[in-house]
Backbone as a chain_set.jsonl record, in Angstrom:
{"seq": "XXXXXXXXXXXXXXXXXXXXXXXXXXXXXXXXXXXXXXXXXXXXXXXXXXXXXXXXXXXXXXXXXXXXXXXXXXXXXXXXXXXXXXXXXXXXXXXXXXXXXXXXXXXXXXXXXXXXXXXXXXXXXXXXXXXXXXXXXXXXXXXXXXXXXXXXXXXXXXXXXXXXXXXXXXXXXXXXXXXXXXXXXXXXXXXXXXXXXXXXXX", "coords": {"N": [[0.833, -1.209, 0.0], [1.765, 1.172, 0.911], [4.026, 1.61, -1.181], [2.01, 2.094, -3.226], [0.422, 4.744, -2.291], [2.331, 6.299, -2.177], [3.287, 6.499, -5.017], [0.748, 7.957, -5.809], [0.591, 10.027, -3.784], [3.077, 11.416, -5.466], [2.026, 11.597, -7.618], [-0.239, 13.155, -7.974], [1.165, 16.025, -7.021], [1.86, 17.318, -9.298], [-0.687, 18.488, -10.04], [-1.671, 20.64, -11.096], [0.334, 20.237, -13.651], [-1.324, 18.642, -15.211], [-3.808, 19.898, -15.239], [-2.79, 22.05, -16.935], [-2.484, 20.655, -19.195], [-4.858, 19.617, -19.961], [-6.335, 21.698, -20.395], [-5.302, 22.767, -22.411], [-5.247, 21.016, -24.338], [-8.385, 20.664, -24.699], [-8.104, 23.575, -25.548], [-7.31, 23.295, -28.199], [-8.816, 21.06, -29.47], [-11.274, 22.757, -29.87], [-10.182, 24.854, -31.169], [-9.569, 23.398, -33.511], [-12.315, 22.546, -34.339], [-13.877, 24.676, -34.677], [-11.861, 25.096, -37.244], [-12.326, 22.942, -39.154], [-15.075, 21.266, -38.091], [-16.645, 18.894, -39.313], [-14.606, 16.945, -39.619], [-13.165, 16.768, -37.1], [-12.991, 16.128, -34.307], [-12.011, 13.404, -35.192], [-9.769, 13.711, -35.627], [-8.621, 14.451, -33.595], [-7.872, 12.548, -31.702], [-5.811, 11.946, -30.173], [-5.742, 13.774, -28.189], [-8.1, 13.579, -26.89], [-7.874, 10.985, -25.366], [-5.968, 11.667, -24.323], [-7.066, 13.626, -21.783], [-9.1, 12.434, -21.191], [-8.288, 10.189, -19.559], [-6.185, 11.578, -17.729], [-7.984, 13.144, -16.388], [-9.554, 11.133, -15.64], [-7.801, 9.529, -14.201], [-6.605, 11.093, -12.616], [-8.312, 11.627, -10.402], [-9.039, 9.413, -9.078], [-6.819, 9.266, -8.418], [-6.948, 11.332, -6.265], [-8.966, 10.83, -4.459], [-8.052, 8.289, -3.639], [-6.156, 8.894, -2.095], [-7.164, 10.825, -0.261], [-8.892, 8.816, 1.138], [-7.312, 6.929, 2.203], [-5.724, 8.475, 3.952], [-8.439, 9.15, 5.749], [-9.154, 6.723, 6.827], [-6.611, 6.306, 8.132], [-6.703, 8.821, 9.772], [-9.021, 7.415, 11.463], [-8.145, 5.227, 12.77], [-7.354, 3.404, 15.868], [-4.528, 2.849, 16.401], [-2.517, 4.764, 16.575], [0.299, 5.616, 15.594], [2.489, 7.747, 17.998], [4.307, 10.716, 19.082], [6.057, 13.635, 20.294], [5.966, 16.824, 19.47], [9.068, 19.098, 19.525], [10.044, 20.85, 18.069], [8.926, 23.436, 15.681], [9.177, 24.16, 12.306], [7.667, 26.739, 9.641], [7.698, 24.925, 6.561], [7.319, 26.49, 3.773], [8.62, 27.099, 1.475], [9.102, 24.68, -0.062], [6.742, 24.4, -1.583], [6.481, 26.068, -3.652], [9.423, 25.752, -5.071], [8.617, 23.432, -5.986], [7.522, 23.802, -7.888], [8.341, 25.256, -9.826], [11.316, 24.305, -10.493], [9.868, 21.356, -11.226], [7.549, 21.229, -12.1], [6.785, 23.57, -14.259], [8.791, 23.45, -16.806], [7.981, 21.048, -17.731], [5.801, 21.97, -18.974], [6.287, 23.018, -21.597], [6.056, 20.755, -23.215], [4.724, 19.763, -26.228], [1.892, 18.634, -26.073], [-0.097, 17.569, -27.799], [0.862, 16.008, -29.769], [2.342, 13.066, -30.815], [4.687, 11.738, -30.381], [5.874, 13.968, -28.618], [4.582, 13.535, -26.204], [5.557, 10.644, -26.346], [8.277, 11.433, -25.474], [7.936, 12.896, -23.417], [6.191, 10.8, -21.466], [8.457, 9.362, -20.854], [10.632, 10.708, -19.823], [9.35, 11.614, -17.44], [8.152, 9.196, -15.753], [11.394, 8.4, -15.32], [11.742, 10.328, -13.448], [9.459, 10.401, -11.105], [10.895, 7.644, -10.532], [13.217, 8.462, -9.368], [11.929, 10.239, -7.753], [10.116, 8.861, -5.793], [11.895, 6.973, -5.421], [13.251, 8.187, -3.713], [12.418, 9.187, -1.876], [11.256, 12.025, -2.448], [8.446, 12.89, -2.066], [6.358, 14.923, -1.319], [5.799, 17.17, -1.559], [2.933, 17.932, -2.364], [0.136, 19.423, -4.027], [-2.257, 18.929, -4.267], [-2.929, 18.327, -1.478], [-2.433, 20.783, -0.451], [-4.343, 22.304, -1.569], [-6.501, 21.34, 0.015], [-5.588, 22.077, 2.815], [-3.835, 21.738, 4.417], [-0.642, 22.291, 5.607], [3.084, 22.233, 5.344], [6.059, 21.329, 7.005], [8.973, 21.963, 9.47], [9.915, 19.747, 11.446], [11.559, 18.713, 14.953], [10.938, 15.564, 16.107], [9.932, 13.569, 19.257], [9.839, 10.388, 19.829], [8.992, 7.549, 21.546], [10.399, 4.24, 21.622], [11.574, 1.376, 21.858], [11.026, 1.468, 24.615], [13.212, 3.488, 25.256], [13.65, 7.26, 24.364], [13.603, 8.57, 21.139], [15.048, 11.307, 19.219], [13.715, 12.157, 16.431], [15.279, 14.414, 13.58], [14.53, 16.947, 12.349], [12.274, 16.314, 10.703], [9.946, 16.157, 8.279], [6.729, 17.506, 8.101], [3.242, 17.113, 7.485], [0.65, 18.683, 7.852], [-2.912, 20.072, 9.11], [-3.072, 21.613, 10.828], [-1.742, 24.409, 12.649], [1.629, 23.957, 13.554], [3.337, 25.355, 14.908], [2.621, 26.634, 17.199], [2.19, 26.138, 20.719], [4.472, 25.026, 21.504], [6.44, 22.064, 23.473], [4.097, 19.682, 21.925], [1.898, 17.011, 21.251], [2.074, 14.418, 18.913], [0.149, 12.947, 16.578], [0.474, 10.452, 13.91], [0.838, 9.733, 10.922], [3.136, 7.811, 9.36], [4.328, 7.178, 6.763], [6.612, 7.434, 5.246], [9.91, 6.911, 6.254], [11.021, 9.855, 7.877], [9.081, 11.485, 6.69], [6.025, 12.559, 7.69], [2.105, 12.401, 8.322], [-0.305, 14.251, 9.711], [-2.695, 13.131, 11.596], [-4.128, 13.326, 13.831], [-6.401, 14.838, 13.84], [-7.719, 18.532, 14.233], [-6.353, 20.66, 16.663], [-6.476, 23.332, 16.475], [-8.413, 25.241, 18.275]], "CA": [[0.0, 0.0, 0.0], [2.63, 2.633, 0.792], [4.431, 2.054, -2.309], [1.188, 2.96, -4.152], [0.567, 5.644, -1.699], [3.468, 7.334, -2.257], [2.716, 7.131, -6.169], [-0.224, 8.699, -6.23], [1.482, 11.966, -3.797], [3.978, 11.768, -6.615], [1.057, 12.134, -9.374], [-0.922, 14.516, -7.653], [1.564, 17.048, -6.946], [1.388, 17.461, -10.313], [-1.778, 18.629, -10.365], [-1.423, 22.065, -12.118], [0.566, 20.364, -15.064], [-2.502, 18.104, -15.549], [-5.136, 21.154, -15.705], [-2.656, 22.745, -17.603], [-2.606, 19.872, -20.35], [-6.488, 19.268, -20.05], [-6.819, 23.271, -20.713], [-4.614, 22.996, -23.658], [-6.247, 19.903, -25.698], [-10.006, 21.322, -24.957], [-8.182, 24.773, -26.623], [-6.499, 22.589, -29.823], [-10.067, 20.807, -29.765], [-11.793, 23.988, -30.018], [-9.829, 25.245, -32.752], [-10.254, 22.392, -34.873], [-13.859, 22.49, -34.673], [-13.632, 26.217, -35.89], [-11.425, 25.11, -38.795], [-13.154, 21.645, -39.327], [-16.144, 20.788, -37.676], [-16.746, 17.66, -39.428], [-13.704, 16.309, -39.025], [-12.578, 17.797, -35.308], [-13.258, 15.212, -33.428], [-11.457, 12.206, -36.075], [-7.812, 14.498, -35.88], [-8.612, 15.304, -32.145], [-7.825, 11.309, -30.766], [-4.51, 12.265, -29.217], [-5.991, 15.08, -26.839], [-9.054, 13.008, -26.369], [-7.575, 10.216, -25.088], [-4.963, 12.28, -23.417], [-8.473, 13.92, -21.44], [-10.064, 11.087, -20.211], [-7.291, 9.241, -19.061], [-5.988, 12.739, -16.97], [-8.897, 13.157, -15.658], [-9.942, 10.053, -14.812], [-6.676, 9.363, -13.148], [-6.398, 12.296, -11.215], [-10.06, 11.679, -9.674], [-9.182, 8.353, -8.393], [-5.566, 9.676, -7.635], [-7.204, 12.078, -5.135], [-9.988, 9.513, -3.752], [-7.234, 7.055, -3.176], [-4.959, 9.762, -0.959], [-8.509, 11.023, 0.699], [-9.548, 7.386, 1.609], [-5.645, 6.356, 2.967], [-5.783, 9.264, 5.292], [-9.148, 8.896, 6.703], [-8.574, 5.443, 6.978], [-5.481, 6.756, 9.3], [-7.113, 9.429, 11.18], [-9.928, 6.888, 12.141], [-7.479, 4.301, 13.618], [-7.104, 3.44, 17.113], [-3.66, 2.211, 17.111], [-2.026, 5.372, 15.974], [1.54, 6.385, 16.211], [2.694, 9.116, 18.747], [5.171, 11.342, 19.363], [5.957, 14.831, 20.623], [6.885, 17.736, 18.238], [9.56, 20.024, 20.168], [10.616, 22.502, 17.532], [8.868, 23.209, 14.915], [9.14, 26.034, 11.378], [6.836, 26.145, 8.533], [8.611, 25.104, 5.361], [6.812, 27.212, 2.845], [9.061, 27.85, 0.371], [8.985, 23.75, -0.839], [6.055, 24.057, -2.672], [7.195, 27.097, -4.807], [10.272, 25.34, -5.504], [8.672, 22.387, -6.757], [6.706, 24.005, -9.284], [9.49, 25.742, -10.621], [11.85, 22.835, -10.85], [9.86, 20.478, -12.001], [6.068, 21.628, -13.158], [6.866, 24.793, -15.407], [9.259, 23.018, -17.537], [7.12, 20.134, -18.81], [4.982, 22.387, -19.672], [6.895, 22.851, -22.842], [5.85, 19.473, -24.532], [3.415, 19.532, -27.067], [1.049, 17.25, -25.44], [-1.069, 17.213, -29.169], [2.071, 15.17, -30.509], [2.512, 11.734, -29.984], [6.629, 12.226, -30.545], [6.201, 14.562, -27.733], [4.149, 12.866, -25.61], [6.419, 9.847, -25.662], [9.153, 12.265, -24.344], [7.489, 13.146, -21.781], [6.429, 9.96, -20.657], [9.875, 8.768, -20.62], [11.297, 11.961, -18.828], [7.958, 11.338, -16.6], [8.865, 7.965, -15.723], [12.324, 8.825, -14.511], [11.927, 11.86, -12.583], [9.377, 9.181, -10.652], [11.36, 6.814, -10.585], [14.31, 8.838, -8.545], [11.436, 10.66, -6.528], [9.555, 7.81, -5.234], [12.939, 5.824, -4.622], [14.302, 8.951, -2.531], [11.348, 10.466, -0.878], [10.759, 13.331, -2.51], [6.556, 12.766, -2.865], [5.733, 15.294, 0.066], [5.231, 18.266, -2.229], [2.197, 17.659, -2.817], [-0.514, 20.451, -4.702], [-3.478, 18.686, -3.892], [-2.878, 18.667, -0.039], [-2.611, 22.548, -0.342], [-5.308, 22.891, -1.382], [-7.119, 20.597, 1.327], [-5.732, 22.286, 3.554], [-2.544, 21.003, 4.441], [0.867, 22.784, 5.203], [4.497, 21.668, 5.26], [6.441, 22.285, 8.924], [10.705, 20.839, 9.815], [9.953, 19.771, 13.104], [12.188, 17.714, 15.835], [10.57, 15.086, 17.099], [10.968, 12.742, 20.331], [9.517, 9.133, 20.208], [9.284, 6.622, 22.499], [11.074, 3.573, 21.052], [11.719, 0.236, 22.405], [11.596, 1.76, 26.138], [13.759, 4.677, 24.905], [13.252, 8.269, 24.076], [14.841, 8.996, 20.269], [14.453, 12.407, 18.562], [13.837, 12.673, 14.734], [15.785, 15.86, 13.45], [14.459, 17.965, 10.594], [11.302, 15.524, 9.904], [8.806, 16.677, 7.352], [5.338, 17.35, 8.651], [1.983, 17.828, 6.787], [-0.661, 19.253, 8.643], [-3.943, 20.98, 8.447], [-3.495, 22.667, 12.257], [-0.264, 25.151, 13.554], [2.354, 22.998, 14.559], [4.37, 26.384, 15.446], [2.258, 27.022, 18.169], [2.321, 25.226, 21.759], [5.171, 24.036, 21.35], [6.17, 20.942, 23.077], [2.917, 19.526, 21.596], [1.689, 15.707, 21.101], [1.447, 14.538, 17.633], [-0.641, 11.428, 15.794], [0.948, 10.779, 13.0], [0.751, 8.696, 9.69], [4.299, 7.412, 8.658], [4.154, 6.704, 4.801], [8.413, 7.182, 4.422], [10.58, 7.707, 6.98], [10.984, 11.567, 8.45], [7.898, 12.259, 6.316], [4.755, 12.709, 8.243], [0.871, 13.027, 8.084], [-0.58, 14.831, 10.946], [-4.253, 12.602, 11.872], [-4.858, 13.517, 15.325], [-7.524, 16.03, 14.398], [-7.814, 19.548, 14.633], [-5.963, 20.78, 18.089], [-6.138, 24.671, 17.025], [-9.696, 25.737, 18.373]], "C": [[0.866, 1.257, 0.0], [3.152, 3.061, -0.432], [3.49, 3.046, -3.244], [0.405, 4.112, -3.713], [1.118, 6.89, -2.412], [3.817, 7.658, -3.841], [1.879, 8.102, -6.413], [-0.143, 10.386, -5.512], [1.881, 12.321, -4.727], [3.265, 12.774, -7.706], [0.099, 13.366, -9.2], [-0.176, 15.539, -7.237], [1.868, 17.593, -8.085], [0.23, 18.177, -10.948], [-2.085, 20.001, -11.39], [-0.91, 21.86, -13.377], [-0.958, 19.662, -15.886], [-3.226, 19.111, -16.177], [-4.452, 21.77, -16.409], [-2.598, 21.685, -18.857], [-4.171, 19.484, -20.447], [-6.858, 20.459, -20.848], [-6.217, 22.976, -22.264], [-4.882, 22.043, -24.702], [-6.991, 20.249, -25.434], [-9.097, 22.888, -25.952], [-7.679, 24.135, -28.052], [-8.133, 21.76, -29.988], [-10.904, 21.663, -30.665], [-11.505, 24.237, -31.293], [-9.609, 24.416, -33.986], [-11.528, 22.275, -35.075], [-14.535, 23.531, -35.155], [-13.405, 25.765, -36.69], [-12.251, 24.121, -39.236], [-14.527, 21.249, -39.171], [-16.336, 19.319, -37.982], [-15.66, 16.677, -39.203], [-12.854, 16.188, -37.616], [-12.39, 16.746, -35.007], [-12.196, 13.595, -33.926], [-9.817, 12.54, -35.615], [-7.488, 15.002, -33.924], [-8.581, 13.686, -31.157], [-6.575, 11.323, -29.728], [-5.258, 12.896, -28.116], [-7.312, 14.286, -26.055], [-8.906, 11.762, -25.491], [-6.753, 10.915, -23.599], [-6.385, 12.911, -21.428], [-9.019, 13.401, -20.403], [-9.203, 10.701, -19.545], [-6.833, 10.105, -17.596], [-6.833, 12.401, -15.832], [-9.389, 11.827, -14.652], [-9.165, 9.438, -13.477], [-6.619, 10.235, -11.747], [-7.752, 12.383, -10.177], [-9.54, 10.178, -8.656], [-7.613, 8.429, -7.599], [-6.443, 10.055, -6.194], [-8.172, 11.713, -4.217], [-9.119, 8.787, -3.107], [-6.854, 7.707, -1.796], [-5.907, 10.106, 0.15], [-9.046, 9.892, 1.702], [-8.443, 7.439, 2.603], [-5.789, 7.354, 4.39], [-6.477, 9.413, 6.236], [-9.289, 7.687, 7.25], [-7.939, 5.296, 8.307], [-6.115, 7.394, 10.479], [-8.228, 8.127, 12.1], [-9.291, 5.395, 13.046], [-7.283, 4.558, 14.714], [-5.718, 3.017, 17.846], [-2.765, 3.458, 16.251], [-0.689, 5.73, 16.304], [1.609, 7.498, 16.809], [3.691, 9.185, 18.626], [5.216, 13.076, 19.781], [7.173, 16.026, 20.067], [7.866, 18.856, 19.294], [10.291, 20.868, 19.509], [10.025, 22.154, 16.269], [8.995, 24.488, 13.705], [8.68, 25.504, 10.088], [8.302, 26.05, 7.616], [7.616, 25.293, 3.74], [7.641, 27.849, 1.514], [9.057, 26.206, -0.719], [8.154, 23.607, -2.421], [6.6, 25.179, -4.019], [8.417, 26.571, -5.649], [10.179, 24.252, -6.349], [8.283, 22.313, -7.42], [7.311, 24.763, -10.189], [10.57, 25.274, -11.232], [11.3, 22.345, -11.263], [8.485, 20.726, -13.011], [6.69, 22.166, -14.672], [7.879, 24.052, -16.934], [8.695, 21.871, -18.63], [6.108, 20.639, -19.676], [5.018, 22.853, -21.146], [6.88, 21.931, -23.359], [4.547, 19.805, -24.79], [2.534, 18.199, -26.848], [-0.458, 17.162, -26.892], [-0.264, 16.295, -30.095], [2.355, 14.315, -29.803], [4.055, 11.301, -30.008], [6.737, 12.761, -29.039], [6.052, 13.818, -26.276], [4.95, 11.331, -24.841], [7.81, 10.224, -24.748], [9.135, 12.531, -23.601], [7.265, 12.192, -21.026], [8.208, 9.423, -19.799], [10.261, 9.753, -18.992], [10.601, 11.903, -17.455], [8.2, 10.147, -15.24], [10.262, 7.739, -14.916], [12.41, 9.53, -13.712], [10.52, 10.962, -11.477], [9.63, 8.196, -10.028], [11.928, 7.186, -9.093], [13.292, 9.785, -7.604], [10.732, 9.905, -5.224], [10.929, 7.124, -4.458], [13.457, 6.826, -3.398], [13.546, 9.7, -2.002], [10.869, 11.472, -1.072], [9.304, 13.412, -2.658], [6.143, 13.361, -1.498], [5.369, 16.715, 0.045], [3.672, 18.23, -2.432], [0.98, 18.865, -3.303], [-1.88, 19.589, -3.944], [-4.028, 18.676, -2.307], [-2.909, 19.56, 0.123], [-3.329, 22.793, -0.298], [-6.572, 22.415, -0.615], [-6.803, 21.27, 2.7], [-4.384, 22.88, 4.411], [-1.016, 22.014, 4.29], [1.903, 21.984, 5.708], [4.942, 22.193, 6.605], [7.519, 20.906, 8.792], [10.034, 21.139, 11.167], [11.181, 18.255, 13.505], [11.02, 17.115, 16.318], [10.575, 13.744, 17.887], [9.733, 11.84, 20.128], [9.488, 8.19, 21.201], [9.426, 4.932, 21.526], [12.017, 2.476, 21.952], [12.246, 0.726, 24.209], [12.579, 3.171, 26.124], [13.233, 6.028, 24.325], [14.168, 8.46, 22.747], [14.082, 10.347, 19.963], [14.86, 12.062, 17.178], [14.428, 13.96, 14.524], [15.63, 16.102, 12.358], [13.368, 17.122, 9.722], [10.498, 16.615, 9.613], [7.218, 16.861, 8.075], [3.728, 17.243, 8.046], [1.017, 17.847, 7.581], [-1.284, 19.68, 8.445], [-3.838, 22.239, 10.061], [-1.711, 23.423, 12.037], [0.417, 24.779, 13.936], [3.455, 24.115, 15.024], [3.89, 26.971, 16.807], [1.749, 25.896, 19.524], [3.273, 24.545, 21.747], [5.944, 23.488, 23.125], [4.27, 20.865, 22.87], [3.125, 18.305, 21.172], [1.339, 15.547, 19.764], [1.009, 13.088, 17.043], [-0.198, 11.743, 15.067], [0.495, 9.224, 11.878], [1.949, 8.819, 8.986], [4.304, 6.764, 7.489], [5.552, 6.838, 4.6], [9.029, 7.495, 5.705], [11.138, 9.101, 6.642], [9.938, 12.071, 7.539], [6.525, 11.49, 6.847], [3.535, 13.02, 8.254], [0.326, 13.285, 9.353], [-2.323, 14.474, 10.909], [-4.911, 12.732, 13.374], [-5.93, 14.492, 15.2], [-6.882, 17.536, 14.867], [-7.95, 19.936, 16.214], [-6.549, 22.37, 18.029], [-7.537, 25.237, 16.965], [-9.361, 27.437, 18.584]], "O": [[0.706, 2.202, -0.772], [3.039, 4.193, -0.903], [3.764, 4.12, -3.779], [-0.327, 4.612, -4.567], [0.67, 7.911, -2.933], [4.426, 8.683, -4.147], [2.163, 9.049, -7.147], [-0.478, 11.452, -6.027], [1.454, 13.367, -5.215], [3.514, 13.834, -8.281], [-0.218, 14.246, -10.0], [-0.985, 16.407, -6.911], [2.29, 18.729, -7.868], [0.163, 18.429, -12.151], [-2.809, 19.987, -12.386], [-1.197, 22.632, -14.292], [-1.495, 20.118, -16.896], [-3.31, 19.247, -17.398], [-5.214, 22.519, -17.021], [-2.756, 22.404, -19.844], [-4.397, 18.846, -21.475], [-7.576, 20.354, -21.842], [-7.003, 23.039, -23.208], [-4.725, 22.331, -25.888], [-6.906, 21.072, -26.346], [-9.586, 23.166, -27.048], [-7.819, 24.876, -29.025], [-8.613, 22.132, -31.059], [-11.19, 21.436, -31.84], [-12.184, 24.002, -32.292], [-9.505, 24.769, -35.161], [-11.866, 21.827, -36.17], [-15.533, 23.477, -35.873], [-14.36, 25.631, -37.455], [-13.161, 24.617, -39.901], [-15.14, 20.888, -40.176], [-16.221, 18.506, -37.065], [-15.889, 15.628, -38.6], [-11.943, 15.391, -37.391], [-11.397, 16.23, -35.52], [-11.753, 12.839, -33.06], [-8.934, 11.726, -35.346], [-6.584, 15.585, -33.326], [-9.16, 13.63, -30.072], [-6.529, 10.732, -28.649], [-5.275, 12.288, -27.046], [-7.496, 14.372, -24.841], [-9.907, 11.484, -24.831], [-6.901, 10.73, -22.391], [-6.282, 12.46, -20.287], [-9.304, 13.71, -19.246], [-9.494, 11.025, -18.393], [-7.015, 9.573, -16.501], [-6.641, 11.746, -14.808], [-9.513, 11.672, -13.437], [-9.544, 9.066, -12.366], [-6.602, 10.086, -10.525], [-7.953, 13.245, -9.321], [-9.831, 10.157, -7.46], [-7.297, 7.865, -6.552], [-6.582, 9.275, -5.252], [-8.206, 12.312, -3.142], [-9.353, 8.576, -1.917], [-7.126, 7.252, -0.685], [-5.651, 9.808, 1.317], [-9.518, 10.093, 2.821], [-8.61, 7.935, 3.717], [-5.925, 6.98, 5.555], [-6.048, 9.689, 7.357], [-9.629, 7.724, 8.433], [-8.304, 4.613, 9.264], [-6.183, 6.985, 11.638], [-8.127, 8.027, 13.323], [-9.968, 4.703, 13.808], [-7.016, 5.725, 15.001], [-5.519, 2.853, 19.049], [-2.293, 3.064, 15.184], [-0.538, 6.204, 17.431], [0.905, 8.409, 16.373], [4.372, 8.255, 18.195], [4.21, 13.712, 19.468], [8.397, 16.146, 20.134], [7.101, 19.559, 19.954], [11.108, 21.603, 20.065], [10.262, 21.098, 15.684], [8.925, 25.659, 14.078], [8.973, 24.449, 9.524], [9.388, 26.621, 7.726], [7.353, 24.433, 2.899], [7.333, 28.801, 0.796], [9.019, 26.344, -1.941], [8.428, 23.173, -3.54], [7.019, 24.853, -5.13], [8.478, 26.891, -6.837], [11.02, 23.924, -7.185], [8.223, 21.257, -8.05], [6.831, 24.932, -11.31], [10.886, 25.662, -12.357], [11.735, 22.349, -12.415], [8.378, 20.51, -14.218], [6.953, 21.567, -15.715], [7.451, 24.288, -18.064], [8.865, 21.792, -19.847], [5.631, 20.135, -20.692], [4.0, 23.045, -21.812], [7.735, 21.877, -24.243], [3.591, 20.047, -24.054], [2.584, 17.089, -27.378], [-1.583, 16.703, -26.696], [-0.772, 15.878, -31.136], [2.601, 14.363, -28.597], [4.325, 10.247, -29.433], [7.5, 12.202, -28.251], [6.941, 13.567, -25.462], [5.013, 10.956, -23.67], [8.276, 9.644, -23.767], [10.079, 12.573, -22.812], [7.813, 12.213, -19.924], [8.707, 9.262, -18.685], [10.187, 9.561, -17.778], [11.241, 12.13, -16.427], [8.373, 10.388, -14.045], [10.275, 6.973, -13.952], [13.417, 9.386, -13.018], [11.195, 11.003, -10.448], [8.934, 7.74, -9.121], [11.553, 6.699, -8.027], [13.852, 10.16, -6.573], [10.779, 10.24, -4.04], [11.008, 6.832, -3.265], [13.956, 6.407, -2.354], [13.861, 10.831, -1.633], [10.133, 12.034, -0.262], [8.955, 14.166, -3.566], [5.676, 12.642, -0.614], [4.882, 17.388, 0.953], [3.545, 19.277, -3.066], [1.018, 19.55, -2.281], [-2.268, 20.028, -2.862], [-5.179, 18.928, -1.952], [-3.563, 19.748, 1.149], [-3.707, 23.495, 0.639], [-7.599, 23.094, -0.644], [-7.573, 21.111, 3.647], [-4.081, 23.991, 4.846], [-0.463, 22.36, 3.246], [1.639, 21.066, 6.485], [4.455, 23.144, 7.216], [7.379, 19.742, 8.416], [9.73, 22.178, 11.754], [11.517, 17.287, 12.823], [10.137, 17.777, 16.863], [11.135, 12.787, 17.352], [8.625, 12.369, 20.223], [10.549, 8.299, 21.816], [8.484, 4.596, 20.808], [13.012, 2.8, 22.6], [13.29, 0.482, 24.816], [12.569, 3.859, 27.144], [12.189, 5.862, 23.693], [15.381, 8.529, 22.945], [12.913, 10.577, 20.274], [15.993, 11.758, 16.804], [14.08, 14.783, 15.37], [16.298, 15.695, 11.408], [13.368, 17.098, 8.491], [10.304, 17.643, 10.263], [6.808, 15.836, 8.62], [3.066, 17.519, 9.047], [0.563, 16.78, 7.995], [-1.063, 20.234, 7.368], [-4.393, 23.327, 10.214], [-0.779, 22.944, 11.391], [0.359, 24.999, 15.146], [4.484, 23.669, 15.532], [4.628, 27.695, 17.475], [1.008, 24.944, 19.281], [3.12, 23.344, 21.972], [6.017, 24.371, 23.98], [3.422, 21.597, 23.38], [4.235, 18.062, 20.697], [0.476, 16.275, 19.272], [1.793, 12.151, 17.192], [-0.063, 12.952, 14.882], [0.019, 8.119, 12.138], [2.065, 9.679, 8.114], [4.273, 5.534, 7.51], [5.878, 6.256, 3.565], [8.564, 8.486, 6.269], [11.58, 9.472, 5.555], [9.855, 13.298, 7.588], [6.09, 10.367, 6.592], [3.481, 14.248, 8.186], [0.531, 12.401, 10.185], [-3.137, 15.234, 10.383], [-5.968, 12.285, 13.82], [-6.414, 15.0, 16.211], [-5.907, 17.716, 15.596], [-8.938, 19.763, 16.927], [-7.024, 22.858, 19.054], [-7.963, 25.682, 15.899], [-10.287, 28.237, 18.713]]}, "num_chains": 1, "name": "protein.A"}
């Protein structure tokens, strides 16, 4: 389950190139049905395909990630620990749509030449994020709710106290405020964290 978890973060932080390739075959649609009409739709199987598939994906992407988490929060055997320093990290997401979004956005996703380039390129960049953790960007958690926060934090561990240093957080509450503060968590990679204890900041 995690593995395919931690796909579908991958695919949904993405989510902006998606709508921006959905936007851009409905406008190449469009303007074939200006020039064409009768034929539009015959010369328009690339984008149409491209479309459905998007879409469809990204619907059951964001169902999947929705499910997994309530899933989590509603468990009774949840991991603890206690956050003792924590600082938003708000500059991730900016970075990761600048690095990696904005650039794809330069394939002609109406060309099936292109298209295979991108998969490929797609595919790898994937590959090396999934294998090394990077799937914690995520766009669709933003807009759920959800911010990023480096916190320390102390475990209890076979009778011992360890501290994590510089773990990832995602949250929907303040983890900058109260600090020490108790945290439920949902471990999907090591040092990256989902924060299921429920809304603390009344």
């Amino acid at each position: 389950m995690t593995q395919f978890f931690k796909w579908n973060m991958f695919f949904t932080s993405f989510l902006p190139l998606w709508i921006s390739i959905v936007v851009t075959d409905l406008w190449t649609i469009g303007n074939k049905i200006v020039e064409n009409s009768k034929e539009a739709f015959e010369n328009s199987t690339i984008e149409i395909i491209t479309i459905v598939l998007l879409i469809g994906y990204t619907l059951f992407s964001m169902f999947y990630i929705s499910r997994i988490i309530s899933v989590q929060e509603r468990s009774t055997n949840k991991e603890q620990g206690i956050i003792v320093r924590a600082k938003r990290a708000n500059k991730l997401s900016a970075e990761f749509l600048l690095a990696y979004i904005l650039p794809m956005i330069a394939f002609d996703f109406s060309s099936m030449n292109n298209i295979v380039l991108f998969l490929i390129y797609f595919v790898v960049l994937s590959f090396l994020c999934i294998r090394n953790s990077n799937v914690y960007t995520n766009i669709f958690l933003e807009l759920k709710g959800y911010k990023m926060y480096e916190c320390d934090i102390e475990r209890r561990v076979m009778n011992r106290t360890i501290t994590d240093e510089a773990c990832l957080v995602i949250s929907k509450n303040s983890l900058i405020q109260a600090i020490p503060r108790n945290l439920q968590y949902f471990d999907f990679e090591n040092y990256i964290y989902i924060d299921i204890g429920g809304d603390t900041n009344e």
